[in-house]
C-alpha positions in Angstrom: 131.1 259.2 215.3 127.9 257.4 213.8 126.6 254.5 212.9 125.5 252.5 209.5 123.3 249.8 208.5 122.9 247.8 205.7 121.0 244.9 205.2 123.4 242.3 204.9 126.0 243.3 207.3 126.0 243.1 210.9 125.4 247.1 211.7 128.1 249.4 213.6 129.2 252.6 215.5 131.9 254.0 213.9 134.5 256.9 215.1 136.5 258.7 212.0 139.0 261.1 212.5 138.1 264.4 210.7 141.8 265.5 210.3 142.7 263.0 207.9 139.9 262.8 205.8 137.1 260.6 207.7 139.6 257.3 208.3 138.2 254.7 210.1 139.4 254.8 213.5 137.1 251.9 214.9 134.3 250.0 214.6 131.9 248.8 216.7 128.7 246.6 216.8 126.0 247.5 218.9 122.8 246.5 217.4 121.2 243.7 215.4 120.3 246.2 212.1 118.0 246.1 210.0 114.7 248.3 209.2 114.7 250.9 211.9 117.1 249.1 214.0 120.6 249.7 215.7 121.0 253.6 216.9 118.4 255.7 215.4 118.6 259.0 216.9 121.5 260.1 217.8 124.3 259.1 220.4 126.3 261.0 223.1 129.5 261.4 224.5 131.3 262.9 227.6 134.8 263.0 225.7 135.9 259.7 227.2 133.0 257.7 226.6 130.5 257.2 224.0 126.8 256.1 224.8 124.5 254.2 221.9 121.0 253.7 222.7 119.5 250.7 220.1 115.8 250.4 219.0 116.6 246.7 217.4 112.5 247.0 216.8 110.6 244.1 216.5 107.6 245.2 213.8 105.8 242.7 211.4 103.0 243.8 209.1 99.2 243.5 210.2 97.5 240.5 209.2 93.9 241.3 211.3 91.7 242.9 208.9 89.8 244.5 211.6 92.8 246.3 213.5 93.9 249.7 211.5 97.5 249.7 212.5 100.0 248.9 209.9 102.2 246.8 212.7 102.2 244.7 215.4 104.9 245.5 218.1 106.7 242.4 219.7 106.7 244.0 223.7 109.5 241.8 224.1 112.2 242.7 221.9 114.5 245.5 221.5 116.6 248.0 223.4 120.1 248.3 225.2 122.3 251.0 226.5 126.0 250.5 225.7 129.2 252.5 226.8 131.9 252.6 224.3 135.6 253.9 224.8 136.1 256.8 222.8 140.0 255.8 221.9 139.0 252.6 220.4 135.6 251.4 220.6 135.8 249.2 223.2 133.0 248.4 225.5 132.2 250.0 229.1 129.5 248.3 230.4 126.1 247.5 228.8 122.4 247.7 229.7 120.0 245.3 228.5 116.2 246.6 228.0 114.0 245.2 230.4 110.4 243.7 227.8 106.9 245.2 228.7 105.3 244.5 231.8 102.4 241.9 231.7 99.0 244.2 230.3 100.8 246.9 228.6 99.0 248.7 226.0 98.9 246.9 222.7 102.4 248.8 220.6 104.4 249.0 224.0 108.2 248.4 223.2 111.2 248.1 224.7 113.1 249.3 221.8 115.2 252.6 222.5 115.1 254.8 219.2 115.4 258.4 220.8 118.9 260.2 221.1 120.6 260.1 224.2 121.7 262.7 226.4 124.4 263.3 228.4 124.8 265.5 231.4 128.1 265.4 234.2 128.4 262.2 235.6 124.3 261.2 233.9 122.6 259.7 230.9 119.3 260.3 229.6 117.8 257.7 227.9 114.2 256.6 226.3 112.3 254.2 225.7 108.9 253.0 223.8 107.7 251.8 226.5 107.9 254.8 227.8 109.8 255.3 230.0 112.9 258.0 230.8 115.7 256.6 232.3 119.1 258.1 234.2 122.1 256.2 234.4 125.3 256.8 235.9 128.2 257.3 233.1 130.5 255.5 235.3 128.6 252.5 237.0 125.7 251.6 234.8 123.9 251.8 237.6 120.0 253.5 237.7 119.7 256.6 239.4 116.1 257.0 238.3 113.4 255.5 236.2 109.8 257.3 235.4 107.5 255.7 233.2 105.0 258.3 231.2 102.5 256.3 229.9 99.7 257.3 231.7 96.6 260.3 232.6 98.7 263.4 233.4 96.6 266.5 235.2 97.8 269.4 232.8 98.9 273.0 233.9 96.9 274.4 230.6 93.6 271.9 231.7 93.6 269.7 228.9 93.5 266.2 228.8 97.0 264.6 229.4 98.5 261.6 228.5 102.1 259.4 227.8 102.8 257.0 224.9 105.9 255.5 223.4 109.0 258.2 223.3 110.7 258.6 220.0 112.9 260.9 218.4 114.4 263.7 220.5 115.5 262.7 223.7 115.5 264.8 226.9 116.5 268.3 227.1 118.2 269.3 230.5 118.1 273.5 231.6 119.1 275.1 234.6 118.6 271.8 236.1 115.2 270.3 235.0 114.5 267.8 232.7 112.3 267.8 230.4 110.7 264.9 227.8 108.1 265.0 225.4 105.9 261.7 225.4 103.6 260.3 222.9 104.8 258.6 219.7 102.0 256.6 216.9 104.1 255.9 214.3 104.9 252.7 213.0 103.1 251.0 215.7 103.6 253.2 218.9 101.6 254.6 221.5 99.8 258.4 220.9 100.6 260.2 223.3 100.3 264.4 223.8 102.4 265.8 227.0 105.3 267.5 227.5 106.9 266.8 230.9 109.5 268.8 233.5 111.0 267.5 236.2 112.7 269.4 238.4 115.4 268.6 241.2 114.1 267.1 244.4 
């Protein structure tokens, strides 16, 4: 399975079947496209089920001469969690991002880049806004929700803090979670902590 993008063509997840040479098995639009848009990272699957995060980023170029960031972030646009079957692309359910609360930092996003990780009967995903997110594979429903962006008191004493999560998305061992936050580029929040949570 992946996924393409091309300019002018709505973009798709695709599923190709690797014992007859990569034919197209189905085809599946989950994203708007364009620059850094549609599923970036990586998506996951249980077997049955295939889950594709979107970042469907809304960036345009700076025009204030006294701000050094090359973009501005619209904190309303972007995001979405879809289940697909795996036999023919068909869709589960779907989970529209919620935008940026009002007074987010300036480059908060509800885009959803990061890969997406699947665990028994749970999905991992991420957000620019920063937050991780749990859902169940079979309802859609929320099982949990922490958002990162803020102060953190470290173990190693150093000053702590969240930003946008991009990239890699969570990492689950022996039960814990855990999530690196903190992400500049392109228009994101800086961020430096890595995070574990462990089971209540």
């Amino acid at each position: 399975m992946g996924t393409t993008t091309n300019e002018s063509e709505p973009p798709s997840s695709w599923a190709l079947d690797p014992t007859k040479q990569g034919e197209d098995v189905w085809q599946t639009r989950v994203g708007l496209g364009g620059t850094n848009e549609d599923v970036q990272w990586g998506m996951a699957t249980d077997g049955q089920r295939v889950f594709a995060a979107v970042s469907d980023v809304k960036r345009s170029r700076q025009t204030n001469q006294t701000d050094t960031r090359r973009y501005v972030i619209d904190p309303n646009v972007g995001g979405g969690l879809t289940a697909l079957r795996v036999t023919d692309g068909g869709q589960m359910w779907h989970v529209a991002a919620k935008p940026c609360p009002e007074g987010a930092p300036s480059g908060c996003s509800p885009s959803q880049p990061g890969a997406v990780t699947e665990i028994p009967g749970v999905v991992f995903t991420t957000s620019n806004d920063g937050h991780i997110r749990a859902q169940s594979m079979e309802t859609d429903e929320l099982l949990w929700d922490f958002n990162t962006m803020r102060d953190f008191r470290t173990v190693n004493g150093a000053k702590g803090s969240g930003g946008s999560i991009d990239g890699p998305g969570a990492v689950v061992v022996n039960g814990m979670v855990f999530i690196g936050s903190g992400y500049p580029r392109n228009g994101g929040i800086p961020g430096n902590v890595l995070l574990a949570f462990a089971p209540e």
